[in-house]
Each structure stands twice: as C-alpha cells, then as structure tokens.
RODO-2510 file (C-alpha; in nm, 4 decimals, decimal comma):
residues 444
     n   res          X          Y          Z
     1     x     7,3725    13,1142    11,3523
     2     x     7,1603    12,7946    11,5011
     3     x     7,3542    12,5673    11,2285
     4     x     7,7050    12,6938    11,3351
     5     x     7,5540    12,6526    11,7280
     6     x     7,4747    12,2973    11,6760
     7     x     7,7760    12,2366    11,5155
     8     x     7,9829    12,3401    11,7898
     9     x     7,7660    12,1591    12,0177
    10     x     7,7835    11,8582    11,8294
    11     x     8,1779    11,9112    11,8214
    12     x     8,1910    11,9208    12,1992
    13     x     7,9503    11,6310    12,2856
    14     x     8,1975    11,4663    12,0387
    15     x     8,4946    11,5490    12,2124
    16     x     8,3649    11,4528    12,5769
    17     x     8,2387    11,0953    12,4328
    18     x     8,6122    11,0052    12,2564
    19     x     8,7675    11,1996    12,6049
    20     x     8,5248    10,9549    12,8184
    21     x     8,6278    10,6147    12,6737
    22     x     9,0100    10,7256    12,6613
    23     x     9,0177    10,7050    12,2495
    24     x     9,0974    11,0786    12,1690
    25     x     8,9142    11,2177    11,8272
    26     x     9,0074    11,4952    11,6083
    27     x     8,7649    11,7151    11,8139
    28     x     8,9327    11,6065    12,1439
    29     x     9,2488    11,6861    11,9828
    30     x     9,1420    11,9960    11,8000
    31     x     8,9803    12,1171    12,1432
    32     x     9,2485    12,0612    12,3617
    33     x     9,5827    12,0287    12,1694
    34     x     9,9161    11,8086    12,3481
    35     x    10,0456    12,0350    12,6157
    36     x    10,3608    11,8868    12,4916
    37     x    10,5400    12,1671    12,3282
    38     x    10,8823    12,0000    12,3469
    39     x    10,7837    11,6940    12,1645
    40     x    10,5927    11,9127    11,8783
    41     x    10,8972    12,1336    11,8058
    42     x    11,0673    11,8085    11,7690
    43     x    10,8068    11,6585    11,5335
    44     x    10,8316    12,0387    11,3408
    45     x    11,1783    11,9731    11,2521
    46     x    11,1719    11,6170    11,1289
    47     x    10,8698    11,7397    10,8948
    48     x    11,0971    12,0367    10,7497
    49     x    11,4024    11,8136    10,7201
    50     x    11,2582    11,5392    10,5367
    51     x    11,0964    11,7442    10,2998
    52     x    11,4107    11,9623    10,2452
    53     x    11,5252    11,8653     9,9025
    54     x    11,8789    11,8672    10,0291
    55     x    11,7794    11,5334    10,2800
    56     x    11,5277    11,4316     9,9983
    57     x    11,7588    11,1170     9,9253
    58     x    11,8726    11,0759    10,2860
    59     x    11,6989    10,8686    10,5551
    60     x    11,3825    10,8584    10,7423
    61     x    11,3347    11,0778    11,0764
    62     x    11,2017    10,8695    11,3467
    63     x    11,1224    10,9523    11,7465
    64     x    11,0104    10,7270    12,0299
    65     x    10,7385    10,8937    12,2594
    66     x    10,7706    10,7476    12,6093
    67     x    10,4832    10,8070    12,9078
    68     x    10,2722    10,5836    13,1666
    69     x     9,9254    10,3979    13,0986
    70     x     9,6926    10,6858    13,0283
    71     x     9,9644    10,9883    13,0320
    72     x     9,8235    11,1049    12,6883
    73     x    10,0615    10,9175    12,4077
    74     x     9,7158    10,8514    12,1838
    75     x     9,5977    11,1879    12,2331
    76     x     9,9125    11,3679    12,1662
    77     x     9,9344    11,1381    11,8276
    78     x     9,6408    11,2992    11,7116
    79     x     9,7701    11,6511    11,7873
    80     x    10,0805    11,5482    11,5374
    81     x     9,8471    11,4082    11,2777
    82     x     9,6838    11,6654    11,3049
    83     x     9,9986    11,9204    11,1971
    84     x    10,1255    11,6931    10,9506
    85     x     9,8145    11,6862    10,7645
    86     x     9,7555    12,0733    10,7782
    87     x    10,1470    12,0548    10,6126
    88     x    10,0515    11,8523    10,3398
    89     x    10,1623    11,5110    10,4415
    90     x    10,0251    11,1659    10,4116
    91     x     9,9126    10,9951    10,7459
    92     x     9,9075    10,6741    10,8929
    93     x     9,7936    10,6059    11,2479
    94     x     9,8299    10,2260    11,3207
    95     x     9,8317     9,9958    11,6436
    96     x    10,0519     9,7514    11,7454
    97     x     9,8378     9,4766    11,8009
    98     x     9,7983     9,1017    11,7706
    99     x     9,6817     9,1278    11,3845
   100     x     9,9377     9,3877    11,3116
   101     x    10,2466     9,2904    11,5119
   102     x    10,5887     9,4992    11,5076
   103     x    10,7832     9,2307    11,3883
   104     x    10,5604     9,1862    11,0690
   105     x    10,6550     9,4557    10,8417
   106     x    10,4214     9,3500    10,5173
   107     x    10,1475     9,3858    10,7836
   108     x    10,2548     9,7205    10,9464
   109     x    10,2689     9,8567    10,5856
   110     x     9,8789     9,7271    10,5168
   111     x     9,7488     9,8643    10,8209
   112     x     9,9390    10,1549    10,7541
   113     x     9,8050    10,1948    10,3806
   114     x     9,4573    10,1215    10,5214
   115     x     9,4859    10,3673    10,7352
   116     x     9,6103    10,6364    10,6001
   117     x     9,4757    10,9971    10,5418
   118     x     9,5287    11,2143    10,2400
   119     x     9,5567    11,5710    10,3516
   120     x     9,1753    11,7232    10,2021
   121     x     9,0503    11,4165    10,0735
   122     x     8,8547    11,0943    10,1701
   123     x     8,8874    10,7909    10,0221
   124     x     9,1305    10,5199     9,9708
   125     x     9,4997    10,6523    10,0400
   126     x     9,6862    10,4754     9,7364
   127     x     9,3801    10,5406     9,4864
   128     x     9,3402    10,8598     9,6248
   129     x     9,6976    10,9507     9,5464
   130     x     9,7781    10,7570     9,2559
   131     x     9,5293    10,9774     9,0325
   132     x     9,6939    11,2822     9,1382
   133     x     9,9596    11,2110     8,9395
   134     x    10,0505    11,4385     8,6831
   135     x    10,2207    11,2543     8,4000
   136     x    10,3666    11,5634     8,2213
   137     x    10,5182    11,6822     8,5737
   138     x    10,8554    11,7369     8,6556
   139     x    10,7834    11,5467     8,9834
   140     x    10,6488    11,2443     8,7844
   141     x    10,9537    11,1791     8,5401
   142     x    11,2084    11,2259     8,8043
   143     x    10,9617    10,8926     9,0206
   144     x    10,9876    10,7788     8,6820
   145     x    11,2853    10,7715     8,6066
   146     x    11,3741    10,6736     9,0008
   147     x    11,1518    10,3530     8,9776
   148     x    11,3752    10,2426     8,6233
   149     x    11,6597    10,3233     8,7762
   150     x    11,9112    10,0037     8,8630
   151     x    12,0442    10,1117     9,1903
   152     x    11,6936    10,1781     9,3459
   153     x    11,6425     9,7912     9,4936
   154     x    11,3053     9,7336     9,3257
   155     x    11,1940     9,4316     9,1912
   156     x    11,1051     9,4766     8,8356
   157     x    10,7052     9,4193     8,8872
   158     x    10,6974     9,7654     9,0649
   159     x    10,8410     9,9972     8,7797
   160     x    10,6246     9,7130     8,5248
   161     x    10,2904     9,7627     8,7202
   162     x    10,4078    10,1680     8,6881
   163     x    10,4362    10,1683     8,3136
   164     x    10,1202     9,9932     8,2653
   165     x     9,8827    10,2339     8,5027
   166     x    10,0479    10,4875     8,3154
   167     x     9,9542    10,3745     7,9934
   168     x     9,7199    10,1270     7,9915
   169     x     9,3270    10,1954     7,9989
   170     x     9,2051     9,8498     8,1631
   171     x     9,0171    10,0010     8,4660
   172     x     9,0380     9,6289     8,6195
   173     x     9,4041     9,5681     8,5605
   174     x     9,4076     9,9527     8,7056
   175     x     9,2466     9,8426     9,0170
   176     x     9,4410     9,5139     9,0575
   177     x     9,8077     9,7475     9,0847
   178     x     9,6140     9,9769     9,2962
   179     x     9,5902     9,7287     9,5414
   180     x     9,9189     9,5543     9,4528
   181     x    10,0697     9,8474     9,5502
   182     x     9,8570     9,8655     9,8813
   183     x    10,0300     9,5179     9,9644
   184     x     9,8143     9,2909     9,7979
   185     x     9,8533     8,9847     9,5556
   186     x     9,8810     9,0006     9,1533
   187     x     9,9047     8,7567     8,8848
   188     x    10,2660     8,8301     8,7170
   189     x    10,0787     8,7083     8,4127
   190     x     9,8335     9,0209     8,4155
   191     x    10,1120     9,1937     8,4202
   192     x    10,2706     9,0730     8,1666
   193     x     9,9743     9,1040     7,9538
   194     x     9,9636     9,4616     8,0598
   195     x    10,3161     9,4868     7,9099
   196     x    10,2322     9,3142     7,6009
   197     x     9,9060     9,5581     7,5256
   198     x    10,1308     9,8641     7,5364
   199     x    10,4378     9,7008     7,3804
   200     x    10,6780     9,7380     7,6208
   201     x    10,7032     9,3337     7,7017
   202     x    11,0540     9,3063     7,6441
   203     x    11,1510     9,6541     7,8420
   204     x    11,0376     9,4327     8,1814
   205     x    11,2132     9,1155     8,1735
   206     x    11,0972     8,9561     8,5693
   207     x    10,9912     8,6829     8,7312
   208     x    10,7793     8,5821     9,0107
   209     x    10,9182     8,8454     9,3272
   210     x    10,9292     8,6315     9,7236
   211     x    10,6804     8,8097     9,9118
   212     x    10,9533     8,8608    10,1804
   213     x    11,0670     9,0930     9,9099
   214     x    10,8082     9,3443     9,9097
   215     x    10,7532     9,5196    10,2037
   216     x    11,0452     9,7209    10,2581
   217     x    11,0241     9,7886     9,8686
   218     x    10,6810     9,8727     9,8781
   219     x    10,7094    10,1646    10,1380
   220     x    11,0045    10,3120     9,9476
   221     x    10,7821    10,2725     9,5976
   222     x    10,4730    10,4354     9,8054
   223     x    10,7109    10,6761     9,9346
   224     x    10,8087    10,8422     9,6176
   225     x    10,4574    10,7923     9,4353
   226     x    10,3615    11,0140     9,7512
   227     x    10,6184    11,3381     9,6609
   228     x    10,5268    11,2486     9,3027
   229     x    10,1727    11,3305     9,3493
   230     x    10,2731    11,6400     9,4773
   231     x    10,2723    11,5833     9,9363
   232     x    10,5987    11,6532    10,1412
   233     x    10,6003    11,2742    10,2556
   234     x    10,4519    11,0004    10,4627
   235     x    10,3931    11,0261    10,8048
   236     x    10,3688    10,6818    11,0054
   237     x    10,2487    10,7019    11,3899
   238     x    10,2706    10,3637    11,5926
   239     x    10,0782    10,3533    11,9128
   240     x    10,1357    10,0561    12,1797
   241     x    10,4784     9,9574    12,1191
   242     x    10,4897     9,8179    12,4652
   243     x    10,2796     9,5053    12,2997
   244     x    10,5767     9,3598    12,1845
   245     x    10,7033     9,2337    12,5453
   246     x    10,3476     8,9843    12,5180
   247     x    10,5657     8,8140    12,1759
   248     x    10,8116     8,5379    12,2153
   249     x    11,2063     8,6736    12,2874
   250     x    11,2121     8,5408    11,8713
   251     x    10,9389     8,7844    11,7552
   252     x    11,0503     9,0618    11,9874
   253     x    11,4022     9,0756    11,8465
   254     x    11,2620     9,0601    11,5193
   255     x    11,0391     9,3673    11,6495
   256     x    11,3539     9,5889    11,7805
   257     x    11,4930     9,4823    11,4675
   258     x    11,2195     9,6350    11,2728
   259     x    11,1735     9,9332    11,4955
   260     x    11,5313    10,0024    11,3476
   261     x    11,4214    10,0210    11,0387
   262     x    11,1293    10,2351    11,0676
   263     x    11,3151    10,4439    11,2653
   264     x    11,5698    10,5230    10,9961
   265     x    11,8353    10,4008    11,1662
   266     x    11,9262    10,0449    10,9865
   267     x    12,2488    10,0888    10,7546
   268     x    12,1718    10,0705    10,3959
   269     x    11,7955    10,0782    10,4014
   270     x    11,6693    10,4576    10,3662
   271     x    11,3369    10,5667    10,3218
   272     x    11,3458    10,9388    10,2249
   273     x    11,0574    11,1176    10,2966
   274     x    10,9396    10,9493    10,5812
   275     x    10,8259    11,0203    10,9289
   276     x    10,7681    10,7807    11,2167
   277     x    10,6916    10,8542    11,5672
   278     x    10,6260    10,5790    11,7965
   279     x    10,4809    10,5817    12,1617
   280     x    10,6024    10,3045    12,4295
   281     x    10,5337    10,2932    12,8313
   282     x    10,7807    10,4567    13,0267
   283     x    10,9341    10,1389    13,2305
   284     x    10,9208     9,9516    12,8991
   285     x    11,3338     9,9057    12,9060
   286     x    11,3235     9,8383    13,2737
   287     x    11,0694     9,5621    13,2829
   288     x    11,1502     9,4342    12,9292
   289     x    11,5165     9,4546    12,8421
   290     x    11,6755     9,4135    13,1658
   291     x    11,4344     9,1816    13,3890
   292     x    11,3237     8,9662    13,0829
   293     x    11,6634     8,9656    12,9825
   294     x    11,6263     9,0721    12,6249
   295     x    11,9893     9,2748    12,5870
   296     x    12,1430     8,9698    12,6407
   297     x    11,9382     8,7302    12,4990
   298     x    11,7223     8,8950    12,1995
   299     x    12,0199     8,9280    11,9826
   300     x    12,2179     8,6388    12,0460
   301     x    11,8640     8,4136    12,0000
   302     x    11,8621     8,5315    11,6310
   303     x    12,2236     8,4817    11,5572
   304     x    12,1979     8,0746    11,6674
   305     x    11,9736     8,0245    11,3729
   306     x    12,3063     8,0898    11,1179
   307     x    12,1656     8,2726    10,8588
   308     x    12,2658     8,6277    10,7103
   309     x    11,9383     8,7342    10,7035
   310     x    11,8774     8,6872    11,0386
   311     x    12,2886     8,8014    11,1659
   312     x    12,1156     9,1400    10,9969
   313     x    11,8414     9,1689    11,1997
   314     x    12,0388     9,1010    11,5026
   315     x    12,2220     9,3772    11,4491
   316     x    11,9659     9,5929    11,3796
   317     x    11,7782     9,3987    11,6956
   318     x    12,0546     9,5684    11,9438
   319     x    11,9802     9,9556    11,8126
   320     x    11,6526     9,9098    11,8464
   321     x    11,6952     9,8144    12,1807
   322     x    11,9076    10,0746    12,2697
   323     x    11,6648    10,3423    12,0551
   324     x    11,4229    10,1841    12,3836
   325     x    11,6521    10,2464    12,6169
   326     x    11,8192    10,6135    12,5611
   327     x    11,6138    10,7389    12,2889
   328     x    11,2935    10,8346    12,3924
   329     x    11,1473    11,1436    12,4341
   330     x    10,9960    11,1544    12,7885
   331     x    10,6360    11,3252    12,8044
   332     x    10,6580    11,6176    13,0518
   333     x    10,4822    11,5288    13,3566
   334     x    10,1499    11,7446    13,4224
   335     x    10,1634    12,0500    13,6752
   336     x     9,9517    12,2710    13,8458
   337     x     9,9889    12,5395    13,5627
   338     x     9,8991    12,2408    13,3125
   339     x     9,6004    12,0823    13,5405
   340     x     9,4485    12,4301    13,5383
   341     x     9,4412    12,5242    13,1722
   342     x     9,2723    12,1609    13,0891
   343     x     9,0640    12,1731    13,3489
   344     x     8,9113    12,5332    13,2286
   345     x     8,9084    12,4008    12,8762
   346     x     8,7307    12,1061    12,9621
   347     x     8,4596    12,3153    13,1591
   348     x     8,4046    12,5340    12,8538
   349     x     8,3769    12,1812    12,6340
   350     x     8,1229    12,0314    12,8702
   351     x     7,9349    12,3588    12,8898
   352     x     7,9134    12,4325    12,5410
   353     x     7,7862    12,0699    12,4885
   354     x     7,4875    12,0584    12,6594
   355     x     7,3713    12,4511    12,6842
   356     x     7,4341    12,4907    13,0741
   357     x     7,6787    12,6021    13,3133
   358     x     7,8937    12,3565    13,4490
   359     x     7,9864    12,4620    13,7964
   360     x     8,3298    12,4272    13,9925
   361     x     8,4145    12,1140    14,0761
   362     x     8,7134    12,0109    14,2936
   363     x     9,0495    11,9896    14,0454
   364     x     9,1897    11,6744    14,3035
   365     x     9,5548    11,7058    14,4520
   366     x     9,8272    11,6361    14,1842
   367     x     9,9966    11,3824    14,3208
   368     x    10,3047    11,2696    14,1427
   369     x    10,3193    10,9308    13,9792
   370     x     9,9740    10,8453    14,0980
   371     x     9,7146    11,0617    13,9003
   372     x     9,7470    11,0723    13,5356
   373     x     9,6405    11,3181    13,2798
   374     x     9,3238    11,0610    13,1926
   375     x     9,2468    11,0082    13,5373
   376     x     9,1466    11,3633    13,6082
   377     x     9,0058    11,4560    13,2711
   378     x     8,7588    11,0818    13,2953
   379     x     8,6508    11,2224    13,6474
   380     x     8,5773    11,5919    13,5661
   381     x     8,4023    11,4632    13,2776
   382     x     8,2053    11,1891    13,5267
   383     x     8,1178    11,4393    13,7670
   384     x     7,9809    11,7429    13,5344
   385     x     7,7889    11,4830    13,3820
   386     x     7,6392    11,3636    13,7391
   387     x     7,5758    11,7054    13,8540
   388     x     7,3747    11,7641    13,5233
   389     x     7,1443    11,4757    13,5150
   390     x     7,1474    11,4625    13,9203
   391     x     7,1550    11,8154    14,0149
   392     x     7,1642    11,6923    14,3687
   393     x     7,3716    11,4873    14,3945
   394     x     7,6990    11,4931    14,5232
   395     x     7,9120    11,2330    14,3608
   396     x     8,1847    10,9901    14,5171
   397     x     8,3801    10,9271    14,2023
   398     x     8,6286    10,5715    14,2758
   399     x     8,8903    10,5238    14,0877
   400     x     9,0952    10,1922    14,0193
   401     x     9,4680    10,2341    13,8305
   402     x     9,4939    10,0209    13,5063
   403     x     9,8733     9,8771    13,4698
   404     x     9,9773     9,6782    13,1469
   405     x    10,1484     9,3610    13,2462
   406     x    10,4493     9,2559    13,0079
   407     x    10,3745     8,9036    13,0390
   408     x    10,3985     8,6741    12,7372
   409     x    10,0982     8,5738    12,5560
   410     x    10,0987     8,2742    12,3747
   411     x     9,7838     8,3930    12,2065
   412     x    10,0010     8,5798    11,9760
   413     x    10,2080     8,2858    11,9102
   414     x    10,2716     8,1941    11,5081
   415     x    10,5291     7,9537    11,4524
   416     x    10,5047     8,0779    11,0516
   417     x    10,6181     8,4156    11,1973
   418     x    10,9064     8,2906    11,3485
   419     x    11,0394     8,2168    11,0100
   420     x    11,0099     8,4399    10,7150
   421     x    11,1642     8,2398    10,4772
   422     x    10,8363     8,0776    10,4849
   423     x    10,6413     8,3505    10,3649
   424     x    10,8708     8,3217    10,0195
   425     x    10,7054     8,2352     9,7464
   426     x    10,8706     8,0363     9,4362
   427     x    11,0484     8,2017     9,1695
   428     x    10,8201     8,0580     8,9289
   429     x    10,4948     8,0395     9,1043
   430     x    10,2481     8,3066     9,0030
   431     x    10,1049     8,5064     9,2254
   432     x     9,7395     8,4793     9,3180
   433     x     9,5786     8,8450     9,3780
   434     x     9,3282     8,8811     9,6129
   435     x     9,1479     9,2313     9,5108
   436     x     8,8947     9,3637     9,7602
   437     x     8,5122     9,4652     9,6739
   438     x     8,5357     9,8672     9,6433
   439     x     8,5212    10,1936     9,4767
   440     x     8,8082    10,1947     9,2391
   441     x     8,6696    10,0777     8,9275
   442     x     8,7589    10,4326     8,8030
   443     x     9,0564    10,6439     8,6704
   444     x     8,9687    11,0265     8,7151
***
C-alpha cells in the first residue's frame, strides 16, 4: 500500500510540475483528460477509418485544431496520443520549429521518426518495429509484395534495402537500413554488396536516388512496414503551426503546400494508414493570409519561378490555405460547468501530491476572451502552492497575457531551403551514410 501511495503521489507532483511550466505530460493528460469531446469523436473516426481495410489503400485522414495562446492545443495532443496508442497505433508528436520547419518534409519525417512511440514498447521507433516483423505472415508478403510492386512510386533502394534485412545476417549493414529508413544516408554500394551476398544483384537494378526523392517515399515505405508489423497505422501530431507566418512568403507557401500533403488532401499522393492532426492559433488566417497578403501572393510567388515542380506545390499551396481558413476545428471555449470540474480535479491533484488539504481558493470570473484555460489552472496551481509553504499568507497572484506575434524572422532564413532542387544529389554520386552511435547492433 505505501509503494502504490508514493506512486500516486509521485504521479501528481508530476502532473502539477508539467501543468506549472505549460508543457502537459502523460500524467497531466492522464489526470485531467481534453474536455474536448467534439474534437475526440472526430479523432475516433479517422482512427477507425484508416484502419478499415476497405480505406486501407485510400488516403490519409488529417484535422486542423484551432485555439488561442494557452487554450490547451498541447495538452489536448497528449489526450489523442494518448488514445491512439491504447488502439495500437504508432505516434509521433513533433514541433514546428526553426530546426524542423513545415516546409521541410525530409525533416518533419526525422523528427517525426525520432519521436515516435511504439504502443508497449521503448526504444527506437523504426528498430523497434522493424523486428516485429514476421516474415512467414500474411501481413509481411502482402508489404512485400507492395514494396516490388511497379506502380507503388518507390525508388528501387527501398524494396533492395528490404530484401537484404530480410535475408542478410550483417548486423552492421542491418543497422545502416535501420537508419536509412529513419531518413538517414547509405552508401548504394553497401547495398549493392548486400544484394550480391544473397544473390539477388541483378533482381535490383538502381542507381543513386535525389534526396528530394525520399521523403514522401519514405513515409509511405514506413507506413506499410508499420501495418506489416502488425499496428493499425501512424499517427503524426504537429503542434505550433502558427510558426510558419515567422518564414519568408517562399517557405510559407511551400509550408501550406506541405500541410496539403500531410493532410491527405494533395491529388495523387496518398498515404494510407495515416493520421495527422495539427494545432494552429485561432486568428492565424486573419493575421496571416489576409493582412500579410498570402492568398494572393503565396501562390502566385511559387508559380514565377516556372517550374512544374513548383506549379505543383502552388496548387497544393492554395488548399492548404484554405484547409487554414475553413477547416479547422475550433476548441470549445471553457464554461462555468468546465471551470468547475478542472478546478475540483486540480484540488484533488494538488492534495494528493503533497499529503494535505488544499483549501478553497477563489475560481476568478470567466471572462470571455481574456482568461484562458492555462491562465486559471497556472494560478490555482500558484496559489495552493503559496498557501502550503506560507500558510499565512494571502497571495496577490499578477498575471501578464503572452501573444505570439506573426512577424517574420529572418533567423529562420535558408536560402538552400528556398530551393530544393539543391538538396538533389547526382545520379551517380554515392551516398555517404551518416549512422548514429546507439543500441541497434542487434536483430532479435
């Protein structure tokens, strides 16, 4: 009984530090839940449709999450992580952020391999997952035969590196497609070798893939070594979309252009089997697409540089923006009803943490469009903690409203990102692999 005490104690102290610095945890989360019942159901059905093995070849599900600064987006992507895990789904939280920027997709996909959770297991995701394959499967011959296929838009290195982890015993050239697969470099002419040792050389005829290449067919290889291995899919969360109005009106097409496409919505690029849910301010379209201009100027921008690649991404650049615009999911503003059921939940989470009785404090006046979920649950917190060390005391708790400005920043600036053509890489240049220090050195 004192073990399972301190747990839960430990739980809730836990919860209140992740709840006091505004970065929710899975005991915040697991505590409190979303109060967003709407936006779950939603998130229910895009689980059971892309695992339905009628919409197994179909597209991607995708839903935008829209709420103010500190309204609860982070928290309430926990709460679906959280679900999708329990359902036996892959997970990837990631961050839009200066070293993983929307309009990059190679880097989305790393941070969202690196990130990823593997429903019951720790470890790395692709590893992880990779070794749960069961060669004699039905599962695995229909990936199989899906990766040979000549309608699937692989490069030939993917279904090569697949035939040689299946049959090869080289633990290093094991580890090398491990993280080749995870986005990294490899040597075409370990490959090849590969090939050679198992005699299946002349069954992969390839050279030397672009890296602009890989990305998109990376996620859809990942995708179905995923369902292989026996999970419903791959669930991708993206928190802080509103970082792309600090890019350059270049980078920020490119962005809405690749929100299409994780989204589900670009013609002719499907990713069965996964799930993406991204959260973005509320005034994001206000400030963004009509004061900085970007409906009229984003697309048009891409189109003046006269390339198909980048008349695509135009395209793809205008349904993103108007995914921004009308396709959001609104959170539901908090109400009195709401207020009280945290506020008793977080009384109970603050008592249970440190063995006492926090006492009734006042709940504050709901004031619409001023207070915030994260403003009341920061000062509750503040104050129990006050009135415990400073019994008393009677705390004046000040408060000052954080806004995020949609300003430029030229921090972010990359003229190389501007221009992926020059992240190609020769037809006949190998490629270097750059294999990081870990644990997989094994094959279970």
């Amino acid at each position: 009984m004192a073990d399972l005490a301190n747990t839960s104690r430990l739980m809730n102290r836990r919860a209140l530090e992740a709840l006091r610095n505004g970065v929710p945890n899975s005991d915040a989360v697991a505590a409190l839940g979303s109060n967003q019942p709407s936006v779950e159901q939603d998130f229910q059905t895009m689980l059971s449709r892309v695992s339905d093995p009628v919409n197994m070849t179909g597209s991607s599900q995708g839903m935008l999450v829209a709420g103010e600064f500190g309204s609860g987006k982070s928290h309430l992507l926990g709460c679906l992580e959280s679900q999708a895990l329990a359902q036996n789904f892959v997970c990837s939280r990631v961050v839009i952020s200066k070293e993983t920027p929307l309009f990059d997709m190679d880097k989305v996909f790393r941070a969202a391999v690196e990130n990823a959770r593997v429903p019951g297991i720790t470890g790395h995701m692709v590893e992880e997952v990779a070794q749960r394959l069961d060669y004699n499967s039905d599962s695995y011959a229909d990936f199989f035969i899906w990766a040979n296929g000549e309608d699937n838009g692989l490069h030939r290195i993917l279904p090569a590196t697949l035939m040689v982890y299946e049959r090869f015993d080289d633990l290093e050239l094991l580890n090398e497609i491990i993280w080749f697969w995870s986005g990294e470099r490899i040597p075409v002419k370990r490959v090849r070798d590969g090939l050679r040792h198992i005699g299946q050389i002349q069954s992969y005829p390839f050279r030397a893939p672009a890296a602009r290449e890989l990305p998109p067919q990376r996620t859809k290889f990942l995708l179905e070594l995923i369902k292989a291995a026996g999970y419903r899919g791959w669930v991708v969360l993206v928190d802080e979309i509103e970082l792309v109005a600090n890019y350059s009106i270049l980078q920020r097409a490119r962005s809405y252009a690749e929100l299409t496409r994780w989204m589900g919505q670009a013609t002719n690029d499907k990713y069965p089997g996964l799930v993406f849910v991204g959260t973005v301010t509320a005034d994001f379209a206000a400030v963004v697409l009509d004061e900085k201009e970007d409906r009229d100027k984003a697309a048009p921008r891409l189109r003046t540089r006269g390339r198909e690649a980048d008349s695509l991404a135009a395209d793809r650049a205008e349904i993103g923006m108007r995914l921004l615009e009308r396709g959001q999911r609104i959170l539901a503003e908090p109400d009195e009803a709401m207020l009280s059921n945290l506020y008793r939940q977080l009384r109970a989470i603050h008592s249970g943490a440190y063995d006492w009785e926090a006492p009734d404090i006042d709940m504050g006046v709901l004031q619409a469009g001023r207070r915030r979920i994260r403003s009341f649950v920061r000062r509750w917190i503040n104050e129990w903690d006050l009135r415990r060390l400073y019994p008393e005391s009677e705390p004046d708790i000040e408060e000052t409203a954080l806004e995020f400005h949609y300003q430029e920043d030229q921090l972010l600036e990359n003229p190389q990102s501007d221009d992926p053509e020059s992240a190609g890489i020769d037809e006949d240049e190998e490629v270097n692999c750059e294999v990081a220090p870990g644990s997989m050195t094994s094959r279970k």
